[in-house]
C-alpha positions as CSV (number, residue, x, y, z in Angstrom):
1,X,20.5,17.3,-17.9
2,X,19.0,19.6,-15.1
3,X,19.1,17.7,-11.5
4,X,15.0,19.0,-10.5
5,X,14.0,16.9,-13.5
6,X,16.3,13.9,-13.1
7,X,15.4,14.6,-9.0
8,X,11.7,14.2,-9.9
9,X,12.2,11.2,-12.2
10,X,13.8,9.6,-9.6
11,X,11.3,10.5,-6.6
12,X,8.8,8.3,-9.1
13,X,11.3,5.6,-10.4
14,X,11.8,4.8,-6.6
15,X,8.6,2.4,-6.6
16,X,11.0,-0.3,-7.6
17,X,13.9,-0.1,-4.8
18,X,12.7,2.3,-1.7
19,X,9.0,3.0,-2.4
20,X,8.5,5.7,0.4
21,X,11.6,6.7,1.9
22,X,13.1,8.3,-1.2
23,X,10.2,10.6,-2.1
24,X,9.7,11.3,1.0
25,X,13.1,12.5,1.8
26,X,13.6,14.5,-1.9
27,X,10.2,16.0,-0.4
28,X,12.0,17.1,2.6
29,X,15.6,18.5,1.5
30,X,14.5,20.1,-1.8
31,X,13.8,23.7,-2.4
32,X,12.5,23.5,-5.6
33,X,8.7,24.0,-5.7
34,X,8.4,21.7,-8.4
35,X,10.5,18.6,-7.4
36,X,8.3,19.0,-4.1
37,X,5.0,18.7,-6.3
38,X,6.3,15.9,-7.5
39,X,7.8,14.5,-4.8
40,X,4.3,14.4,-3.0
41,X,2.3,13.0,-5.9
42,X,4.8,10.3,-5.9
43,X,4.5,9.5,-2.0
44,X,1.0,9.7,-2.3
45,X,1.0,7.0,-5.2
46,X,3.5,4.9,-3.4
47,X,1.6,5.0,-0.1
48,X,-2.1,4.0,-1.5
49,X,-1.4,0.6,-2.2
50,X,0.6,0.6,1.2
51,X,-2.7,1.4,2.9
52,X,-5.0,-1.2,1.3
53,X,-2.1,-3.6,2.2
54,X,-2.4,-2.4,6.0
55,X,-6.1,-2.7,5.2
56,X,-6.2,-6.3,4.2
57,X,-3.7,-7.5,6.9
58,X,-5.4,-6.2,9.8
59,X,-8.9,-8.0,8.5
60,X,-6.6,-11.2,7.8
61,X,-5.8,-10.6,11.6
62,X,-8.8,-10.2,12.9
63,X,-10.6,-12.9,10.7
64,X,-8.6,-15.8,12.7
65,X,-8.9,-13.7,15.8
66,X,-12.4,-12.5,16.3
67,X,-13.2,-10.1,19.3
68,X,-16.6,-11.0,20.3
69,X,-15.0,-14.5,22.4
70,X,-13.0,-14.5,25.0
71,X,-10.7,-17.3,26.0
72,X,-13.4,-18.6,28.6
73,X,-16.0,-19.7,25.7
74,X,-13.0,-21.7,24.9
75,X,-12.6,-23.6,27.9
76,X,-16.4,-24.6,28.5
77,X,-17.5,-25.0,24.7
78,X,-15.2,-27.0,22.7
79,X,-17.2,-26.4,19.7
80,X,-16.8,-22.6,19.6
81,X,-13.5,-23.6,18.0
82,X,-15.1,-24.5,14.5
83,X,-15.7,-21.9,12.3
84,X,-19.2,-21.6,11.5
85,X,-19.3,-19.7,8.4
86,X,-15.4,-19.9,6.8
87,X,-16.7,-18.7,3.1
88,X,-18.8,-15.4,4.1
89,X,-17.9,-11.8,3.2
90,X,-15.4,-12.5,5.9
91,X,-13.5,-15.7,5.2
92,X,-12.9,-14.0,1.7
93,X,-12.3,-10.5,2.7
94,X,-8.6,-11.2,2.5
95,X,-8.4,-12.9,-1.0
96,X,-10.3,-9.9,-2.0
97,X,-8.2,-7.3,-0.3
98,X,-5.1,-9.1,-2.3
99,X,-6.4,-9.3,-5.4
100,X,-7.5,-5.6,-5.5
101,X,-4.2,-4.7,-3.9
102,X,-2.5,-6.7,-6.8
103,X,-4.5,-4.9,-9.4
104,X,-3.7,-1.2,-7.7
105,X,0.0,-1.5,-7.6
106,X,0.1,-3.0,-11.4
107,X,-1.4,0.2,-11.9
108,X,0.3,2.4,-9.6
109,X,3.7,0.8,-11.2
110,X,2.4,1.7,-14.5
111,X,1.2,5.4,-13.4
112,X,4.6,6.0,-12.1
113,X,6.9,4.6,-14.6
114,X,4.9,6.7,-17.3
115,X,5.1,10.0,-15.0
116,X,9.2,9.7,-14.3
117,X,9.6,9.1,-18.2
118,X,7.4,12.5,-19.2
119,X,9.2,14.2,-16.5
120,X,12.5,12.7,-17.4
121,X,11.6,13.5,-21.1
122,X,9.9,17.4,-21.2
């Protein structure tokens, strides 16, 4: 068995236990110009879903916290503190966000489980 394939395997397999640390590190110590290709085609895999996840949890944040009132409107007009529109685009921005998140790392799991086996295999 040849370590830059089982090295590249594993750099895709990692999705399960340490989704960007261990591609990311293989990408850094190896020398091989291969296991670095597929190094950073596994890091970039792992870290899309990672982004959409950032994504939907800084609208989640800022849906409960809007910007535009400050904590005087608060004080003088007790009925700022009702939401007027809960069900808008963004009320279900973050059910969205999560259920397109949930769809991309099914396939993202799939994606990389099928790369590490042809690498492992060929």
């Amino acid at each position: 068995m040849d370590n830059s394939k089982l090295l590249s395997s594993l750099s895709y397999f990692s999705v399960f236990f340490a989704p960007l640390l261990v591609p990311f590190v293989i990408w850094l110590v190896v020398d091989n110009r291969d296991v670095k290709q597929h190094s950073k085609r596994a890091l970039i895999s792992h870290l899309i879903p990672m982004i959409l996840l950032i994504a939907a949890t800084l609208i989640s944040f800022f849906q409960f916290f809007p910007l535009r009132q400050t904590s005087l409107d608060f004080m003088h007009d007790p009925s700022i503190n009702t939401v007027a529109n809960p069900m808008g685009f963004w009320g279900a921005a973050p059910i969205l966000f999560m259920m397109i998140y949930g769809f991309l790392f099914i396939i993202v799991l799939i994606w990389n489980v099928v790369q590490g086996v042809k690498v492992f295999k060929y």
